[in-house]
Backbone as a ProteinNet text record, in pm:
[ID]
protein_1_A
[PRIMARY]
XXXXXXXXXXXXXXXXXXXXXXXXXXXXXXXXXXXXXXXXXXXXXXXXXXXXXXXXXXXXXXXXXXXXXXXXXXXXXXXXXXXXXXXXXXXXXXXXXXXXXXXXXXXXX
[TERTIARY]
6596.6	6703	6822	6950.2	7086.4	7115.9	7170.3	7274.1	7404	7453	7583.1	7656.7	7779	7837.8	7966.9	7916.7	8025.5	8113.3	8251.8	8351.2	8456.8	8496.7	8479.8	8684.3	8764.3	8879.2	8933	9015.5	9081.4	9237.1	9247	9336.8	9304.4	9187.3	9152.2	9159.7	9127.7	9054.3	9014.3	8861	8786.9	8800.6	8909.7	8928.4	9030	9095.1	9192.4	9104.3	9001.8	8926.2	8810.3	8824.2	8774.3	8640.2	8554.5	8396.2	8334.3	8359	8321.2	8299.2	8408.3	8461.2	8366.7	8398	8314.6	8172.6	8119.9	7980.6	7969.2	7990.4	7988.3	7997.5	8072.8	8107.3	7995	7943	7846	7694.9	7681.1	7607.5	7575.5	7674.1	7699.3	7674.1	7692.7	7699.5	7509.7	7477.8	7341.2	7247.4	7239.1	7238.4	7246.4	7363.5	7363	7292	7309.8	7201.4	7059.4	7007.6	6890.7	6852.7	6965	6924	6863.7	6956.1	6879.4	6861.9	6772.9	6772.3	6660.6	6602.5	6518.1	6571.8	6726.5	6751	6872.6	6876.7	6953.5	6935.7	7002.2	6979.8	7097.5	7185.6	7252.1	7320.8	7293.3	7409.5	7531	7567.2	7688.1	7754.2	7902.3	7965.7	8110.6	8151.9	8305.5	8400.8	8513.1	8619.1	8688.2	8698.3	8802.5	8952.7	9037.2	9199	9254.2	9314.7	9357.4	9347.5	9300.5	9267.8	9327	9295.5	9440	9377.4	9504.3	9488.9	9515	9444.2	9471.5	9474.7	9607.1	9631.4	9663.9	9698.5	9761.5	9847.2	9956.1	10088	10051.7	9956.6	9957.3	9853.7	9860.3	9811	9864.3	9854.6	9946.7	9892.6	9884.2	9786.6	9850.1	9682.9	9740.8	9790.1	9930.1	9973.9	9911.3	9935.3	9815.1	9845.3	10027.7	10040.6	9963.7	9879.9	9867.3	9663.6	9635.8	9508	9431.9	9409.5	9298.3	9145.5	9063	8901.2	8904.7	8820	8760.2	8594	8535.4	8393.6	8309.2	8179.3	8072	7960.3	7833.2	7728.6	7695.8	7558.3	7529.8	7380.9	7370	7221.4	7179.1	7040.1	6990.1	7005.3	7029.1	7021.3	6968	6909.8	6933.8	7033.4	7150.1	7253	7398.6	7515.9	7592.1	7603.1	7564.1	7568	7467.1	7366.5	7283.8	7367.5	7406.7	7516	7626.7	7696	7822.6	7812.4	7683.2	7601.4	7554.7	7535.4	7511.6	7622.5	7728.5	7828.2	7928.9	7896.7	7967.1	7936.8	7810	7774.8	7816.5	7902.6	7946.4	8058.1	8016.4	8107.2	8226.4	8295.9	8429.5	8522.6	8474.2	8536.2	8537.7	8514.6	8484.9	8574.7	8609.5	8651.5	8777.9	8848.4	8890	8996.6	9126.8	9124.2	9202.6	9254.3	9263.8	9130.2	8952.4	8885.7	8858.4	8782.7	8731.6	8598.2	8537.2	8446.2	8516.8	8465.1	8488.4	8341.8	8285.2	8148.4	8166.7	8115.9	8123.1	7955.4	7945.1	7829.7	7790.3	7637	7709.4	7614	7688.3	7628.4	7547.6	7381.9	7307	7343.9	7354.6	7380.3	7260.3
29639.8	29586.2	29547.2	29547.3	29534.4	29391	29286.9	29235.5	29246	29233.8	29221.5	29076.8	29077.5	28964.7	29000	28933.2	28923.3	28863.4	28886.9	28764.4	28793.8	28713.3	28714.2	28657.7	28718.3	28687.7	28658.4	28635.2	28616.1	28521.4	28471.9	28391.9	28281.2	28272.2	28122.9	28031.7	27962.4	27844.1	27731.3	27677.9	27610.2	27497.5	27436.6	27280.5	27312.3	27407.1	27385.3	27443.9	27456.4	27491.3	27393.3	27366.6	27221.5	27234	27179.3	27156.2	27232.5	27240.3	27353.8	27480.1	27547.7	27715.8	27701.3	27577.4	27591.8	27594.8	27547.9	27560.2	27682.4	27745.2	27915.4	27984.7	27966.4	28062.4	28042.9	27930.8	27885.6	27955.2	27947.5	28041.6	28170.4	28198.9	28342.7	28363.9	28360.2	28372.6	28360.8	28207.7	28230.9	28329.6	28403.7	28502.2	28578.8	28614	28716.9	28703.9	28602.8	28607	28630.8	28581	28618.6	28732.8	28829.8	28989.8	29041.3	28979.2	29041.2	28890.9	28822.6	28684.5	28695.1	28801.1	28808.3	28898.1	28938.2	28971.7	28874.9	28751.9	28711.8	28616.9	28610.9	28570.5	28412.7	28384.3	28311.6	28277.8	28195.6	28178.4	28157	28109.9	28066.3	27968.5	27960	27834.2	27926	27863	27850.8	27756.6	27851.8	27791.5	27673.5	27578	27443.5	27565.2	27490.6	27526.3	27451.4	27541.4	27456.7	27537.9	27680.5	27733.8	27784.3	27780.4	27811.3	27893.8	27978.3	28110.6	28060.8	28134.6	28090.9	28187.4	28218.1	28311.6	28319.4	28370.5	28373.8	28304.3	28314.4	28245.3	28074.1	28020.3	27953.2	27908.1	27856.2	27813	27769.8	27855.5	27842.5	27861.8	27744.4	27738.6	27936.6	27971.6	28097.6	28056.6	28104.1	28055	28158	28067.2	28127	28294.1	28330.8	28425.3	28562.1	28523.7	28592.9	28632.7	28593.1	28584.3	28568.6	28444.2	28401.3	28401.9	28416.9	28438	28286.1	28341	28188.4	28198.1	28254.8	28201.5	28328.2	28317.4	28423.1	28403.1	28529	28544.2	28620.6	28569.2	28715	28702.9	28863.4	29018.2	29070.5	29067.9	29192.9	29332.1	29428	29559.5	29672.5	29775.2	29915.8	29980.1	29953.2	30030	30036.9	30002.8	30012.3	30027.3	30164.2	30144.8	30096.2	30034.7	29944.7	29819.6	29755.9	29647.1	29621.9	29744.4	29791	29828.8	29823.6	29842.2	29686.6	29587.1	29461.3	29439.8	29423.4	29359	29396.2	29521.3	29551.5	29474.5	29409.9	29339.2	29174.5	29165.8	29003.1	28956	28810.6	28780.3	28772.1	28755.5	28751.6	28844.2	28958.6	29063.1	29069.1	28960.8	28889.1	28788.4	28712.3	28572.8	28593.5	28652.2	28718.3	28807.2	28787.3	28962.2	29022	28901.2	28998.3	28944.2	28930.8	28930.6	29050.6	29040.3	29146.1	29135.8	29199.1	29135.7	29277.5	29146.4	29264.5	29255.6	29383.9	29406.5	29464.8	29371.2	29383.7	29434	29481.3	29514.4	29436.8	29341.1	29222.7	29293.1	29345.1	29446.9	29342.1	29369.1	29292.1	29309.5	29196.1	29168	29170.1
7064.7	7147.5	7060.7	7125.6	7039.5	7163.5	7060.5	7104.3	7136.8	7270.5	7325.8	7382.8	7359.1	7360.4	7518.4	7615.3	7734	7664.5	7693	7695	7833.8	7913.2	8031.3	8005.7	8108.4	8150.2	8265.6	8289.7	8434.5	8449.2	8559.6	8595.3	8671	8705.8	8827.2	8686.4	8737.6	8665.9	8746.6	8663.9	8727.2	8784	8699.2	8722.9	8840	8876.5	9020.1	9098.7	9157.6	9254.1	9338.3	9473.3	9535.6	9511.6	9557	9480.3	9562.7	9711.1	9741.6	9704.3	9652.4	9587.6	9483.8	9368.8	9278	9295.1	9351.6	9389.7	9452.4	9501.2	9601.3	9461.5	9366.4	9250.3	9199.7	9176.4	9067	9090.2	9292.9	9294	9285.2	9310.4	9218.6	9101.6	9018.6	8892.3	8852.8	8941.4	8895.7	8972.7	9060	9120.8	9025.2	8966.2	8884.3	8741.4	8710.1	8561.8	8624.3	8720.2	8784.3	8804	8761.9	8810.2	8702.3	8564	8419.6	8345.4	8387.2	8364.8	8187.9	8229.7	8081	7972.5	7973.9	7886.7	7808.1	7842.9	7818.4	7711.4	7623.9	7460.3	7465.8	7579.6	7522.8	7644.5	7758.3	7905.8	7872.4	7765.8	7767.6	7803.6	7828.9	7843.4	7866.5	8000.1	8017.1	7866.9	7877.2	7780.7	7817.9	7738.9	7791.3	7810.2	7853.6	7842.4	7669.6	7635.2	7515.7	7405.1	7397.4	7293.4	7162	7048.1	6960.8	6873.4	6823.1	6743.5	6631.3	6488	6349.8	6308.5	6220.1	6160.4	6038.9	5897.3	5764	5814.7	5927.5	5948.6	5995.5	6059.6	6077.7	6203.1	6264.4	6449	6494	6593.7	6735.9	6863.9	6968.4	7095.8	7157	7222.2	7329.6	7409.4	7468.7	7618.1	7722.8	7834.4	7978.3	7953.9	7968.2	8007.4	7922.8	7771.6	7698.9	7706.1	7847.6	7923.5	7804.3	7760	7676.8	7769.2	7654.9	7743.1	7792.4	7885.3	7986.6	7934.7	7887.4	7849	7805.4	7758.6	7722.2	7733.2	7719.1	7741.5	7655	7576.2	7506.7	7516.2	7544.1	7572.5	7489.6	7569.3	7491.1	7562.2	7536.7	7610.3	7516.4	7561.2	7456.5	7398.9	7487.7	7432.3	7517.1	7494.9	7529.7	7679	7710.7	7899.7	7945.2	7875.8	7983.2	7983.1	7897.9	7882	8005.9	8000.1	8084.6	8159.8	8195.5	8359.5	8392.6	8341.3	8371.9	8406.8	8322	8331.4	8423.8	8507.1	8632.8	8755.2	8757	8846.8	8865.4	8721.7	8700.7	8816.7	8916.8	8991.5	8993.3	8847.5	8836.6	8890.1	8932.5	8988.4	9130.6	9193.8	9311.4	9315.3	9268	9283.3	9206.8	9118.4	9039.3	9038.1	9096.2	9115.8	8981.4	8853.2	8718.6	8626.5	8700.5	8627.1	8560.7	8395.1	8364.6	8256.9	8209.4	8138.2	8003.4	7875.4	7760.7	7718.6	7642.2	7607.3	7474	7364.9	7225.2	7207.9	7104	7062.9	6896.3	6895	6810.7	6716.1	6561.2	6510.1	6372.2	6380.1	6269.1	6136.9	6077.9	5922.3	5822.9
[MASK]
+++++++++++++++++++++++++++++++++++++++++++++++++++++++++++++++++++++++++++++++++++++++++++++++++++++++++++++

């Protein structure tokens, strides 16, 4: 098995959404880890807001417009399209409409 790393984008965000929505999302989501619930190496965690880039030049916070990730998950899968076959099923593409998931492949050292 290879590890893969979700990292997950969009435009909602969590903290402006009433407790209702959030809870409907939330079930979702666990729904969906429930589908490949035993390949999962790592649930993850949503991103605070606030995130900052470090570079040779310096650090400098991402602004919204430059769609910083909102959170990750990382799998086990065989291989690339079993991965990118999970990750088509992620709610964000539901709730979402500039969600997307990125799928890294997390290569052993």
């Amino acid at each position: 098995m290879k590890k893969f790393v979700f990292v997950y984008y969009g435009k909602m965000k969590h903290d402006e959404m009433d407790k209702e929505t959030r809870s409907k999302i939330m079930n979702k989501w666990k729904a969906w880890f429930g589908s490949f619930g035993d390949k999962i190496v790592d649930g993850g965690n949503p991103f605070a807001d606030g995130a900052q880039a470090v570079t040779a030049g310096g650090v400098d916070a991402i602004p919204e417009d430059k769609w910083p990730a909102k959170g990750y998950t990382i799998i086990n899968a065989e291989d690339m399209n079993e991965a990118t076959e999970i990750a088509k099923g992620c709610p964000t593409f539901e709730d979402d409409s500039e969600g997307a998931v990125r799928v890294y492949e997390a290569m052993p050292m």
